[in-house]
Every structure is written in C-alpha cells, then in structure tokens.
N, C-alpha and C positions, 0 to 999 in steps of 0.2 A: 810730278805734282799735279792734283786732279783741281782743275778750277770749276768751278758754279756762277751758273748767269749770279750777277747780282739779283739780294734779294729785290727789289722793288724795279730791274730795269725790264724796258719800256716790251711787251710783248709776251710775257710772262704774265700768268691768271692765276689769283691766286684761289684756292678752291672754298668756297665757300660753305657754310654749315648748309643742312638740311632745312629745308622748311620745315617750318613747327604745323602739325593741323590743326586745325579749332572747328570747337563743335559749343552749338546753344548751349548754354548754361544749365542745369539740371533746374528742376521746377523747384523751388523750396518745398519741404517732406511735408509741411502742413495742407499746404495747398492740392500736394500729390492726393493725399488721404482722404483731402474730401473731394477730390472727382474723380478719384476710384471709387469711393462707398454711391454716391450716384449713378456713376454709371454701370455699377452692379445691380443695381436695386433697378434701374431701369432696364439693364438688357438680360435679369435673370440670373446672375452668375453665379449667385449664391455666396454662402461660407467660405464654400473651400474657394473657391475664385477671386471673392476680397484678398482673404490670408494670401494668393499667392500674385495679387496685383500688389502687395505691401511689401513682400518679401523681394520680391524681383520679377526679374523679366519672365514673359508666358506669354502666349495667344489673348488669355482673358485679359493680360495686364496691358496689353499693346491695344486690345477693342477699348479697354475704361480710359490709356492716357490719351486717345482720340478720339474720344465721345465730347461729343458740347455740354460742357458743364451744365448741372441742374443744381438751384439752390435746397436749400435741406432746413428748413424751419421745424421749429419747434413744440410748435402751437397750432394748432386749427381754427383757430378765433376768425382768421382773415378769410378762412374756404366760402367761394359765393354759397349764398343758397337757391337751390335749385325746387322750382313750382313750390315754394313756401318753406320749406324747408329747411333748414339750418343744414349744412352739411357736416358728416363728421367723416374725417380719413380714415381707411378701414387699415393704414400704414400704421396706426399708434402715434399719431402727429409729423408725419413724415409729409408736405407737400410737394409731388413730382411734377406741377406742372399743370397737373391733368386734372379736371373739375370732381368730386365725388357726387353723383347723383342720389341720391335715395329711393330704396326701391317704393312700387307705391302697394300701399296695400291691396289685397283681393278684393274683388265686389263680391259683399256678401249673397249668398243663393237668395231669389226669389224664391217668398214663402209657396206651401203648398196651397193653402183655401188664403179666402180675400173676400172683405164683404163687397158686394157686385154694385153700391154707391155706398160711397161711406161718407159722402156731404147729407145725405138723406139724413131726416127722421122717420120712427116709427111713429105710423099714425092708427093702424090696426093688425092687432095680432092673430094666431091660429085660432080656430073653435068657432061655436058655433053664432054663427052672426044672422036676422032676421030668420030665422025659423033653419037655416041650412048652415052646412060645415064651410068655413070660411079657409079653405084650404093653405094656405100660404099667411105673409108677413108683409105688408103697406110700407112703403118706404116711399118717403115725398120730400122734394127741393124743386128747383126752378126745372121748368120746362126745358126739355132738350138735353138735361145732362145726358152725359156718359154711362152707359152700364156696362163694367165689365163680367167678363165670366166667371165664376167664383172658385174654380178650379178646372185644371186643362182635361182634352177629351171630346168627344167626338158632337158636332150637332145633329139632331137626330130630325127634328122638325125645326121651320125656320118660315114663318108667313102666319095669315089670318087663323085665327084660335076659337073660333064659338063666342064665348062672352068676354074671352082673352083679350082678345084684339088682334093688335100683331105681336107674337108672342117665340120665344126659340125656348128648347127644352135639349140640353146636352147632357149625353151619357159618361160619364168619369169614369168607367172601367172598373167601378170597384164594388159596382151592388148598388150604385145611388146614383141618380138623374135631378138635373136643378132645372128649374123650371122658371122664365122669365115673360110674364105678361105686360099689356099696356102698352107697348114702346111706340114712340111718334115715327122709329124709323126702325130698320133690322139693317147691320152691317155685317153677318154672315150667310152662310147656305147651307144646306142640307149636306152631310157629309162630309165636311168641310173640320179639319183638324185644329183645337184653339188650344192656347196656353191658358195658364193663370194668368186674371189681369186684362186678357185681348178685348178689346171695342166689339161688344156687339150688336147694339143700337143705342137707342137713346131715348129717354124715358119721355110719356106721354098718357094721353088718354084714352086711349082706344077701345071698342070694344065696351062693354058695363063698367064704366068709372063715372065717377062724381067729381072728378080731379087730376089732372099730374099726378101720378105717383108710380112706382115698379111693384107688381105684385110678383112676390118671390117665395118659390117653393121647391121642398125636398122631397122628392119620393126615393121609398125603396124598396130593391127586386125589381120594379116595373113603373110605366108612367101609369096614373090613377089608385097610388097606393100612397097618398103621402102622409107624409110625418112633420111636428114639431119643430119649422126651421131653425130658427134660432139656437134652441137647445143643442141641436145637430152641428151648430157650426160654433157653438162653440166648445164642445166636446174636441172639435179639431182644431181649433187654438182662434178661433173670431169671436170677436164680441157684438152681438148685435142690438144694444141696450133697451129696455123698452117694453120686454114682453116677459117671458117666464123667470119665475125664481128658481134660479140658476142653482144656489146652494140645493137646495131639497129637491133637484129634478135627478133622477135616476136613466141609465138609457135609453136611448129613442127605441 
C-alpha cells in the first residue's frame, strides 16, 4: 500500500500559482486621439500616420503616444498679435503652441523723378524775365533746406557757377541733365554717383539772387540747351504747381 506525506505536514511546499504581470492601464481612446492628432500635426506625420497611430501600434504611433501633449483650440481669437497685427493661424484654427507672425508687406519702390524741394514755392517761372531767358523755375522756403536730386545719375559739375553761385548740374543718362543753382552749401562732387532723393546741398543765395530760393533747370542733349521744367517733370509723373498750363502744353 503506497502512503503520501500528509497533505499539509510540516516540510512539504505547496506549489504556488504564477505571478500575474501588470502593465499601466491603457490611456482612455479619447484621450489617445487627441495626442496623436497633435502630435501628428507637430512632427509631420501626416494622414496616413494619424490612421495608423488610431488603428495600432507603428514607429509613428509610438513617436505621437510619447510626444508632450499640445492643446488643439478652436478658435484663433486668443493668437497674440504680432507688431500690430492681429494674428491669424495659417492651421485653419488649430493653435500648436507657436506664435503666427504676419508677414509684413514690401517697401513700395522709390519713385523715379521727385521734385528736388517740395516744402518750396514757386516764385518764378521759365521765359523771358528783364530783357533775357530766365532759364529755369524759382523755388523758395527757409534758408538752408535740403535739395535733393531729382532723379539718379551722375554729377557732372559741382562748385561756383557764374551768376549761379554754387550750383551741381547731374547727367541722368537718358538725354536730360537737371541743373541746381544758389545753394548755401553743395554735398556732392564731381563724378560722384547719386540716387533719387540723395542730399545735395542746401538751398541759399548765392551768386545773382534777390533771395533764398533753388534755381532749377532741365536741359536736353547737352548743358546750355534748356527747356520748360516743370512741364518736363511733370510729363514724368511730378507736379510742380505754379507755372505752365499743364492741360494745353504739348512735349517739351
């Protein structure tokens, strides 16, 4: 007859079950879904990488459920605005976090011609003034303004002028030289390459004046051939109010 320890005596183990394993609890599916769509939309993953962060496990779906969650609003209302600007998300209301700047617009081109003081008035126009051709157009304001160049191009003279005073005469490259008398000071030279707009002295008396004022003239083909300024500049889009009637003047 085959005997067996007793069940329960003293030195006998009785074999116990397996450990159970345990693992975190899965994330609730809502919660899954919106820090996948985040972190899609943040690391690029696209379509097909959402669908398969939703559907199960993958490389993309294992980078979104370890990405730092991003909120997903709805609205744009809250985006700062940036240098004045109201911002808007170029997402479709999607805020990732990240500020939307706005781009800023172009700086519009600097025109081609400019009148060369345009705080002046005109005090005398072209034609013929005391017995002679009063070759140019009188422009007068406070002593010492600015005159700029009235279009870019090369200075060709730049110092004392005869009855001028001190006076620059710049060649523009296209068949026509502008011509600037009187000035209390000259802040270019001879040679010397300027834009539209550039400082080149500053207005005075110099020379045969009665007065402050910039005597300014347009010649063309050559210097000592001039023409009708004002009509000329504004034929190129300047107004220099004051002298010729403008409607019934035909080419310079």
């Amino acid at each position: 007859m085959q005997h067996r320890a007793p069940r329960h005596a003293p030195g006998r183990h009785r074999r116990t079950t397996a450990l159970t394993s345990h693992r975190a609890p899965r994330e609730p599916l809502a919660e899954k879904g919106r820090y996948a769509m985040a972190a899609t939309l943040v690391a690029g993953v696209g379509v097909a990488g959402l669908s398969a962060v939703d559907n199960g496990p993958s490389p993309a779906g294992a980078a979104a459920r370890s990405a730092t969650p991003v909120s997903v609003r709805s609205t744009t209302a809250d985006i700062a605005p940036q240098n004045g600007v109201a911002g808007v998300s170029p997402l479709g209301g999607l805020d990732l976090g990240v500020p939307f700047v706005a781009q800023k617009s172009k700086a519009k081109p600097l025109p081609q011609w400019i009148n060369p003081m345009p705080e002046g008035s005109v005090t005398s126009c072209f034609g013929e003034r005391w017995g002679r051709l009063h070759a140019g157009v009188d422009i007068a304001t406070a002593e010492g303004t600015p005159i700029r160049a009235a279009g870019a191009g090369i200075v060709v003279t730049a110092g004392p002028a005869e009855g001028y005073g001190n006076a620059v005469l710049i060649d523009h490259g296209n068949g026509y030289l502008t011509h600037y008398g009187h000035m209390s000071a000259i802040t270019v030279t001879a040679g010397q390459h300027v834009k539209v707009g550039d400082h080149i002295g500053n207005e005075g008396s110099t020379g045969h004046s009665t007065g402050p004022h910039l005597h300014f003239e347009v010649h063309k083909g050559t210097y000592k051939n001039p023409i009708e300024p004002t009509r000329w500049m504004h034929e190129h889009g300047v107004d220099i109010p004051g002298c010729t009637d403008l409607s019934a003047a035909g080419p310079a």
